[in-house]
One Martini backbone bead per residue (centre of mass of N, CA, C, O) as a GRO file, in nm:
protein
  272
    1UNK     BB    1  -0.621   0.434   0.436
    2UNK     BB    2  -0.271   0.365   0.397
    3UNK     BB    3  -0.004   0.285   0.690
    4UNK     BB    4   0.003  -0.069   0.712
    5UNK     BB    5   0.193  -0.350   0.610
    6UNK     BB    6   0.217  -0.693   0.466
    7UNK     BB    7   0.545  -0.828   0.333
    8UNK     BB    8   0.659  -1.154   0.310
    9UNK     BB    9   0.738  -1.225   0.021
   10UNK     BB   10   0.957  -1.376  -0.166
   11UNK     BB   11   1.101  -1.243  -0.450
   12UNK     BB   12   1.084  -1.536  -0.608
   13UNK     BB   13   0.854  -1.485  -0.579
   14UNK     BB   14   0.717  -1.240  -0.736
   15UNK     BB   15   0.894  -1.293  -1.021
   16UNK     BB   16   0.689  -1.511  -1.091
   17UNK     BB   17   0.415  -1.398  -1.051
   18UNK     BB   18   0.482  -1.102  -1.243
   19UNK     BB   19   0.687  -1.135  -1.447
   20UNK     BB   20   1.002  -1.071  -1.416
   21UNK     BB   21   1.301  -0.992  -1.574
   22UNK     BB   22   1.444  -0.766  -1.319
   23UNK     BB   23   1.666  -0.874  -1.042
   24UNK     BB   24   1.827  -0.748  -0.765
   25UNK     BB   25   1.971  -0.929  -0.529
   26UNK     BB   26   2.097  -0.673  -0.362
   27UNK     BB   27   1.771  -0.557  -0.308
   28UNK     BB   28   1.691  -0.748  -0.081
   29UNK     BB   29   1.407  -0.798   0.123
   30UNK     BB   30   1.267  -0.885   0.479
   31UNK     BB   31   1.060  -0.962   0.555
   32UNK     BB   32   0.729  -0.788   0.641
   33UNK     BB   33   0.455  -0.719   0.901
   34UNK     BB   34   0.556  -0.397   0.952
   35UNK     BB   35   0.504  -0.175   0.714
   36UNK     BB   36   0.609   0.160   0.675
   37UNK     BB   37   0.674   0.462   0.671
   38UNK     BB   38   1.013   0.515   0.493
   39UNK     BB   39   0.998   0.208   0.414
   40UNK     BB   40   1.120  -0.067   0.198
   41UNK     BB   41   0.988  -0.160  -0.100
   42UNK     BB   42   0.837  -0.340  -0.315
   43UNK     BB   43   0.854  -0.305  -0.687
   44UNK     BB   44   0.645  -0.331  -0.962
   45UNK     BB   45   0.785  -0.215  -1.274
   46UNK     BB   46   0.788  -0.046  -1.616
   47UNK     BB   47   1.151  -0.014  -1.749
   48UNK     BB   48   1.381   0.099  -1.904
   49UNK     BB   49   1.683   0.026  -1.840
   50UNK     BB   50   1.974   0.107  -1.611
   51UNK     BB   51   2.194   0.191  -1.882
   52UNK     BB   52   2.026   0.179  -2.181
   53UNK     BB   53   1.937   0.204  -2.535
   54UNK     BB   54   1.692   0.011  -2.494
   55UNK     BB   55   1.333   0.125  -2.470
   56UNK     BB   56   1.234  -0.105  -2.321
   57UNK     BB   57   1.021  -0.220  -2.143
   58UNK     BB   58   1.096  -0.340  -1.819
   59UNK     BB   59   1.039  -0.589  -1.572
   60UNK     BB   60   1.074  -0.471  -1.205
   61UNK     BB   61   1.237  -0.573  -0.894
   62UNK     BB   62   1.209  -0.295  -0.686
   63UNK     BB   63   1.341  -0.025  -0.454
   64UNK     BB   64   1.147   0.144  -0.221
   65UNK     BB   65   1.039   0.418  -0.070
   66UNK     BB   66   0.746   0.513   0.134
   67UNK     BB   67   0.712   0.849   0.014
   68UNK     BB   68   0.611   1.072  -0.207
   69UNK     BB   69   0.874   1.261  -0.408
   70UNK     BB   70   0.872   1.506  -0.563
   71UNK     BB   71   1.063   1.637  -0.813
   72UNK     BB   72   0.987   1.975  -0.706
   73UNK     BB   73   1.106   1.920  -0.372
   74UNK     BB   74   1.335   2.067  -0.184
   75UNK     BB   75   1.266   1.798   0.009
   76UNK     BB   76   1.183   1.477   0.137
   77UNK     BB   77   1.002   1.549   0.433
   78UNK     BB   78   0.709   1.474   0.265
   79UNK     BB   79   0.690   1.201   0.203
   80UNK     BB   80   0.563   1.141   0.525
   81UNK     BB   81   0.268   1.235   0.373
   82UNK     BB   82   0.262   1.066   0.077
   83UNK     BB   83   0.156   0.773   0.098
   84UNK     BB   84  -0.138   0.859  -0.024
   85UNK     BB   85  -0.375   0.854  -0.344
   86UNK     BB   86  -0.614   0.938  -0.453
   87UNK     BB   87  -0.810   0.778  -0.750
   88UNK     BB   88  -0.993   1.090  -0.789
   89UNK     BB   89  -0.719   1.286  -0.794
   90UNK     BB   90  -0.434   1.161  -0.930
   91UNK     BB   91  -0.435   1.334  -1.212
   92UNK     BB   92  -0.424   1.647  -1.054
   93UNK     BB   93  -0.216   1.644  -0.881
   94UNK     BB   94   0.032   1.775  -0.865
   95UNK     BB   95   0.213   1.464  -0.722
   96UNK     BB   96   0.058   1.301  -0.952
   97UNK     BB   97   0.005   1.338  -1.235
   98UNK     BB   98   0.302   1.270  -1.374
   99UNK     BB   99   0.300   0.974  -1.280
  100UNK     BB  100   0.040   0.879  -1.352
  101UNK     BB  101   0.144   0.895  -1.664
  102UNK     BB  102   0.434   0.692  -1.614
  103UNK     BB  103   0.444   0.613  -1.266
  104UNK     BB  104   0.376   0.293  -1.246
  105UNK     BB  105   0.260   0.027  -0.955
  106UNK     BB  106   0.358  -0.258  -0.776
  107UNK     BB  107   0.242  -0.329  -0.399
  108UNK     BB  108   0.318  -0.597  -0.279
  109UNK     BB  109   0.103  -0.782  -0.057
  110UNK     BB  110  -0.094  -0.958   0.222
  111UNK     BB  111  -0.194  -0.681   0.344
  112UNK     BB  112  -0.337  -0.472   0.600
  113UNK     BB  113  -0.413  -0.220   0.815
  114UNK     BB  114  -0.664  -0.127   1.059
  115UNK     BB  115  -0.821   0.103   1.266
  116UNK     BB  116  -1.067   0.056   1.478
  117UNK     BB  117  -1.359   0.207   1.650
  118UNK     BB  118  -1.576   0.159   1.886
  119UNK     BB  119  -1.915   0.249   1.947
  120UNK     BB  120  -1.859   0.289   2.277
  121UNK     BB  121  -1.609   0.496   2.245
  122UNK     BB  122  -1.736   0.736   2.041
  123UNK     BB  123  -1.918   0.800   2.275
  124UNK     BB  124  -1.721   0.879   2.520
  125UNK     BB  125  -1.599   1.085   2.327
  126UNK     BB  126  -1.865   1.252   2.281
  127UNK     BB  127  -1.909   1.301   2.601
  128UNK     BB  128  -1.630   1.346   2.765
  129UNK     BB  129  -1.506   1.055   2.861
  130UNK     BB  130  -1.255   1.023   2.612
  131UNK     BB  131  -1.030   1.130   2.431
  132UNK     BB  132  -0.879   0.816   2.399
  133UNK     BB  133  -0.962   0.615   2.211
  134UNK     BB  134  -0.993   0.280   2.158
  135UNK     BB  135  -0.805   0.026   1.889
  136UNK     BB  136  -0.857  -0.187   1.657
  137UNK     BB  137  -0.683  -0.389   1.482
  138UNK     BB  138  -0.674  -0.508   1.123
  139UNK     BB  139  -0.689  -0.724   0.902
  140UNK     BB  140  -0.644  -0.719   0.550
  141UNK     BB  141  -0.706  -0.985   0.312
  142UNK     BB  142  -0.736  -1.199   0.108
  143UNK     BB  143  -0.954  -1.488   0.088
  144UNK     BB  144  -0.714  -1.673  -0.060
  145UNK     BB  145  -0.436  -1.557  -0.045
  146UNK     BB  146  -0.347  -1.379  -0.226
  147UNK     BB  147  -0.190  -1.133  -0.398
  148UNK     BB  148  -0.175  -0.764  -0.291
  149UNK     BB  149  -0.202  -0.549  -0.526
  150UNK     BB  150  -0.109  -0.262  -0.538
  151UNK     BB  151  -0.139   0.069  -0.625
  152UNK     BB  152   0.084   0.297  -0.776
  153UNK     BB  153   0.359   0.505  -0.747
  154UNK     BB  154   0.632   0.698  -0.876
  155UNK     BB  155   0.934   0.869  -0.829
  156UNK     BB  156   1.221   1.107  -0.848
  157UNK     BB  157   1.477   1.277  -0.632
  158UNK     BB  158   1.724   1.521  -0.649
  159UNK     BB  159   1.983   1.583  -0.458
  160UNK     BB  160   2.139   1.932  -0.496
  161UNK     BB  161   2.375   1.834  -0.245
  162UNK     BB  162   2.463   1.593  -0.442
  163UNK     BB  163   2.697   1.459  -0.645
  164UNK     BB  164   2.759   1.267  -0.890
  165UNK     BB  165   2.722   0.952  -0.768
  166UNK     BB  166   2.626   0.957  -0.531
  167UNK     BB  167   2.395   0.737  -0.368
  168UNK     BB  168   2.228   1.010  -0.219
  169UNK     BB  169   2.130   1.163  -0.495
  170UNK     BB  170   1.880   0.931  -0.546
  171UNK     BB  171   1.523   0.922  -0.528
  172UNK     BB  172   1.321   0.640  -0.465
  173UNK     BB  173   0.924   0.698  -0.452
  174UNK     BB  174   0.629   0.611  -0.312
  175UNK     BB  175   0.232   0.576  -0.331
  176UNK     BB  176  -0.086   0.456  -0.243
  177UNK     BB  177  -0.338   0.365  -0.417
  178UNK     BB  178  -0.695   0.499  -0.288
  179UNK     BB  179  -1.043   0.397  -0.182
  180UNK     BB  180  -1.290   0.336  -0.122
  181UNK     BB  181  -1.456   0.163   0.093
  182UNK     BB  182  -1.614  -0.103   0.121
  183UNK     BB  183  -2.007  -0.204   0.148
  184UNK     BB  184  -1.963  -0.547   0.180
  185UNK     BB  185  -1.961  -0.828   0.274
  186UNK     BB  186  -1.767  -0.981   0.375
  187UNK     BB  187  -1.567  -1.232   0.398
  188UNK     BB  188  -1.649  -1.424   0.627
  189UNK     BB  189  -1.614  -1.406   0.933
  190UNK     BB  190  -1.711  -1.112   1.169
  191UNK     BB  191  -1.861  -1.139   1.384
  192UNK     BB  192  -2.119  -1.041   1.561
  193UNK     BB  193  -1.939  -0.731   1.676
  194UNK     BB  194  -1.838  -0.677   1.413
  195UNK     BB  195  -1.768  -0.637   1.093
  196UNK     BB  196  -1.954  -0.583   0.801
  197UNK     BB  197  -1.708  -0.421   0.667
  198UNK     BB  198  -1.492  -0.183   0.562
  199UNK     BB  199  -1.621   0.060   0.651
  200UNK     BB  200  -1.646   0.013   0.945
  201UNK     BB  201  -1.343   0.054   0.979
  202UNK     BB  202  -1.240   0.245   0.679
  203UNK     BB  203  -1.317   0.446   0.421
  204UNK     BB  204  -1.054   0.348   0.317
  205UNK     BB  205  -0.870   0.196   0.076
  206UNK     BB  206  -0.680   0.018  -0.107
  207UNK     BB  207  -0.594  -0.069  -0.459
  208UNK     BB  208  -0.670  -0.328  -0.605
  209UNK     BB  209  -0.535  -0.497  -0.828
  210UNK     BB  210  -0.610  -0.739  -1.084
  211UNK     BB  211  -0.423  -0.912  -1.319
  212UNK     BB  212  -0.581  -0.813  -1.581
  213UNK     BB  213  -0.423  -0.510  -1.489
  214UNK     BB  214  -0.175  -0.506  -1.523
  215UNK     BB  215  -0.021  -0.423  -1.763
  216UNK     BB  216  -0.150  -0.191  -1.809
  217UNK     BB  217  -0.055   0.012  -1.564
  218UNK     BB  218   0.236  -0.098  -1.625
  219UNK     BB  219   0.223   0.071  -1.906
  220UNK     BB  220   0.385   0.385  -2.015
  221UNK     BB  221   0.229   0.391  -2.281
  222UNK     BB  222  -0.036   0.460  -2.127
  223UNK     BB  223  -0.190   0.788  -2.164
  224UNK     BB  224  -0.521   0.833  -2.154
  225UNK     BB  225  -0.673   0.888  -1.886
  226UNK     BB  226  -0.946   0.744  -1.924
  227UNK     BB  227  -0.769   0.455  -1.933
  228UNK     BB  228  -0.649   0.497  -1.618
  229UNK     BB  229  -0.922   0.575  -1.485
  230UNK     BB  230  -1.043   0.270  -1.545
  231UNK     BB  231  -0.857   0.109  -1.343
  232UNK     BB  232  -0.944   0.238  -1.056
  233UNK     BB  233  -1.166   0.033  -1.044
  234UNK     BB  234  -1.255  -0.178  -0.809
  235UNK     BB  235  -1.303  -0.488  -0.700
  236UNK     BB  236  -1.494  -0.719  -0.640
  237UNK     BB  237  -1.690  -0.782  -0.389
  238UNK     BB  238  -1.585  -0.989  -0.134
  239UNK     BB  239  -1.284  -1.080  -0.135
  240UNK     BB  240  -1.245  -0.960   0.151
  241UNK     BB  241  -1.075  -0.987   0.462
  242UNK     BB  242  -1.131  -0.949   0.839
  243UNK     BB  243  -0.934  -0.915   1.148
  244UNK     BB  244  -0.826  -0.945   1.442
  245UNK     BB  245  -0.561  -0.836   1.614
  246UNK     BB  246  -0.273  -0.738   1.777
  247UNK     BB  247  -0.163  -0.461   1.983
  248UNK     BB  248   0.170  -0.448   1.844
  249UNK     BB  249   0.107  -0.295   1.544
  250UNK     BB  250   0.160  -0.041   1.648
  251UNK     BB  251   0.422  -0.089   1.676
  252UNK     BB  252   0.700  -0.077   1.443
  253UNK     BB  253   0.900  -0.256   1.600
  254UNK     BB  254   0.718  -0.503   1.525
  255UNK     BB  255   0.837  -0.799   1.409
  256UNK     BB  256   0.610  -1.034   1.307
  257UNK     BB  257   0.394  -1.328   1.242
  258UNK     BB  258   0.203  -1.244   1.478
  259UNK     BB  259   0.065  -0.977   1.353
  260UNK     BB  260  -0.163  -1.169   1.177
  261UNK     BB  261  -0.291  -1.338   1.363
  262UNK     BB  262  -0.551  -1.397   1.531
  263UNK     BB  263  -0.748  -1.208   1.794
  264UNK     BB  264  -0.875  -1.404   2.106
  265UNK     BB  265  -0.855  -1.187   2.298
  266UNK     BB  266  -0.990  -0.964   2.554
  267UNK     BB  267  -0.945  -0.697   2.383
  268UNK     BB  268  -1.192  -0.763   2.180
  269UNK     BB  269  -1.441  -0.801   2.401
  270UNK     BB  270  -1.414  -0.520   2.519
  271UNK     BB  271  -1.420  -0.336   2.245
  272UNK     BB  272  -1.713  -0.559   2.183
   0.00000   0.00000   0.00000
């Protein structure tokens, strides 16, 4: 899955990496290295204009909540549930297979978090001498530095209970699409007794699109199930570096440069 990551890229960098057309920079979002569910985040997606008469899609650098509200739900409160869809399932579950057809995005990231679990830890737990196994976080990242557009889905959800024109009448929210995670040798170094591949760390991972991927993902109008289903498909392995960080990125409140750095302190020798 992918419930935590860091998302740093000031906005005027992702309108260049992105080629966007329109940004509201009273939308700009605080560099963020520990972006959690329910969190507003940056998202790139092609959509006529709102209150335009021409149907052209522009490319647009918008803000959203993270943890998709379908649109026939009751209440937002499924939303911090909804942070992942599935790649293999996400044609045909109610809650995306309409997004899935038409309302597609991308959310840059500069990497995710994902907690091991140490093999000596998962014995202890197996054999009920501790209930709650320590776990180490990773940070995953592109091996090159570039930026890690992760697959997503959006949808808008009106609350019926505020009146039209209302600010917070009117949800638009997102979900991160997750794929199998990798089972080849990660890139760069993970230590003697370190992960030795993203499957290692867990079982899914998001789901990065490479750039020749972004225009067909974000484009509206490519509705045939096969072709967007063929999008789907992971990058080359080989491209993720994985390193251990500090336990720092478990608690939500903490966000500063430093829950990134690589962490060679105590508590990672003892896990491992």
């Amino acid at each position: 899955m992918c419930g935590r990551y860091a998302a740093s890229r000031r906005p005027e960098d992702l309108v260049g990496l992105f080629g966007v057309e329109m940004w509201e920079p009273a939308e700009t979002l605080a560099p963020d290295w520990n972006v959690a569910p329910t969190k507003q985040v940056h998202a790139v997606l092609d959509r006529p204009l709102r209150g335009s008469q021409n149907p052209r899609p522009v490319r647009q650098l918008r803000t959203l909540t993270w943890g998709l509200v379908p649109g026939w739900a009751q209440s937002p409160d499924m939303g911090a549930k909804m942070i992942n869809a599935r790649a293999e399932t996400v044609h045909e579950k109610p809650a995306y297979r309409r997004p899935f057809a038409a309302r597609r995005c991308l959310l840059p990231a500069d990497g995710y978090y994902e907690w091991m679990t140490a093999p000596n830890e998962l014995q202890l737990e197996q054999e009920g001498r501790r209930k709650r196994p320590r776990k180490q976080p990773y940070f995953v990242t592109p091996a090159d530095g570039s930026v890690m557009a992760m697959a997503g889905l959006y949808e808008f959800w009106r609350d019926g209970t505020l009146p039209d024109g209302h600010p917070r009448a009117w949800w638009s929210t997102c979900t991160v699409v997750t794929t199998e995670a990798e089972t080849a040798p990660l890139a760069g170094p993970s230590g003697e007794d370190g992960p030795k591949s993203l499957a290692d760390i867990h079982p899914r991972m998001p789901l990065m699109l490479l750039p020749e991927r972004w225009n067909a993902w974000l484009d509206p109008a490519r509705r045939p199930q096969e072709e967007l289903r063929a999008l789907l498909e992971p990058p080359p392995p080989g491209m993720m570096r994985a390193y251990p960080v500090s336990t720092e990125v478990s608690n939500v409140r903490n966000n500063s440069p430093e829950l990134v750095r690589e962490w060679t302190g105590p508590e990672v020798g003892t896990l491992f």
